[in-house]
N, C-alpha and C positions, 0 to 999 in steps of 0.2 A: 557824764557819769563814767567814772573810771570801771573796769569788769577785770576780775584775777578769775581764768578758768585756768582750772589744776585736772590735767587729765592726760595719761600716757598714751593715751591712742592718738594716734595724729589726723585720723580720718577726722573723728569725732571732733575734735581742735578746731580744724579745719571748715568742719560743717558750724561749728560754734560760732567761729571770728566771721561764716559768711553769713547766716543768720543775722549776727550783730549790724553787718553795712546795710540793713534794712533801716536800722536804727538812727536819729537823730541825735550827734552828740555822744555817743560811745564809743568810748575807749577802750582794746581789749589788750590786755596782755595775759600771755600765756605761761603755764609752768607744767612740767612735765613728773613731775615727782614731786613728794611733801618738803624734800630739803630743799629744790631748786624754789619752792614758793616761797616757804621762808626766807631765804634770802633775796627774792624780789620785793615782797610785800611792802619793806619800806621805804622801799623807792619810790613802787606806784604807789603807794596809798588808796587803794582800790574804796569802792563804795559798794561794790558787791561782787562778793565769793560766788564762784561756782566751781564747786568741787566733786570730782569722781569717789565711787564708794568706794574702790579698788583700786589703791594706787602701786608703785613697786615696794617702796616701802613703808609707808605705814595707809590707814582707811581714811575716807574722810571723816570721819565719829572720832579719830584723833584728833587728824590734824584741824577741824576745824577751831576748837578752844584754842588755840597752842598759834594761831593766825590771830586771834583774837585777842588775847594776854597783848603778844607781840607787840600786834596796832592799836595797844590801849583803845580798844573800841569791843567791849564785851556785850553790845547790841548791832554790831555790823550784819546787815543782811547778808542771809550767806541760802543758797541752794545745795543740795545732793543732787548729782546728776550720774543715773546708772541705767544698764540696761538690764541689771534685777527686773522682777515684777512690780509693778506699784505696789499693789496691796500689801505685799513684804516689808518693805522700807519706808511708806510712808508715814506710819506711827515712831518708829524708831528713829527713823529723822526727825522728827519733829519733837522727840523727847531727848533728842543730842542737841536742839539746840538750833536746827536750821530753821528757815524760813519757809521751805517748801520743800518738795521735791519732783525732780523733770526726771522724765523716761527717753532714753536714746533710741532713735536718733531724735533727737528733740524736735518737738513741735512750732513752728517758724511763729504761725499769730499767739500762741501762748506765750514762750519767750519776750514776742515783742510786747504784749501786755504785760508783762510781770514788768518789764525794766521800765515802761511806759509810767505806770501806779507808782515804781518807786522813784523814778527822776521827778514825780510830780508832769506828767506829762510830756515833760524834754523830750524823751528819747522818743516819743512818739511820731511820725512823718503823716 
């Protein structure tokens, strides 16, 4: 399973891609801004978005569609990942579009369950 996380904090990134080597089978590449993603995105061909609400320039309630057009993939699982409050952002994520939403610093067994469910079990160890 390929992982596009979009988020300008590097801590967060960082806590992200080590989270992930828990995982079996995941790929993470990183992007630091909405422009820097789009121009990776078709490269990696990711299987799943994880995206910052707050980016430098645009949110992710943008740039998620605009990822999605892109990789001709208008069902791409895609997460919001913020350290907002849940209760805030998780109806409006969910009404832009994404799959879920994670609270930072993100939760290690949750993460790996979510990626777990959608490799169909792969990324699970």
């Amino acid at each position: 399973m390929r992982v596009l996380y979009i988020d300008d904090d590097r801590i967060n990134t960082l806590l992200f891609v080590e989270t992930c080597r828990f995982a079996h089978a995941v790929e993470v590449e990183t992007a630091g801004t909405g422009a820097e993603a789009l121009e990776l995105a078709p490269r990696c061909r990711p299987d799943l978005l994880v995206i910052d609400l707050h980016l430098p320039d645009t949110t992710g309630y943008d740039l998620l569609p605009a990822l999605r057009a892109l990789l001709g993939q208008a069902n791409l699982p895609a997460f919001l990942c913020t350290a907002d409050e849940a209760p805030l952002v998780e109806q409006p994520a969910r009404e832009a579009g994404f799959t879920g939403c994670w609270t930072k610093p993100v939760e290690l067994q949750r993460v790996l369950g979510e990626l777990a469910r959608l490799s169909g079990g792969a990324a699970a160890r």
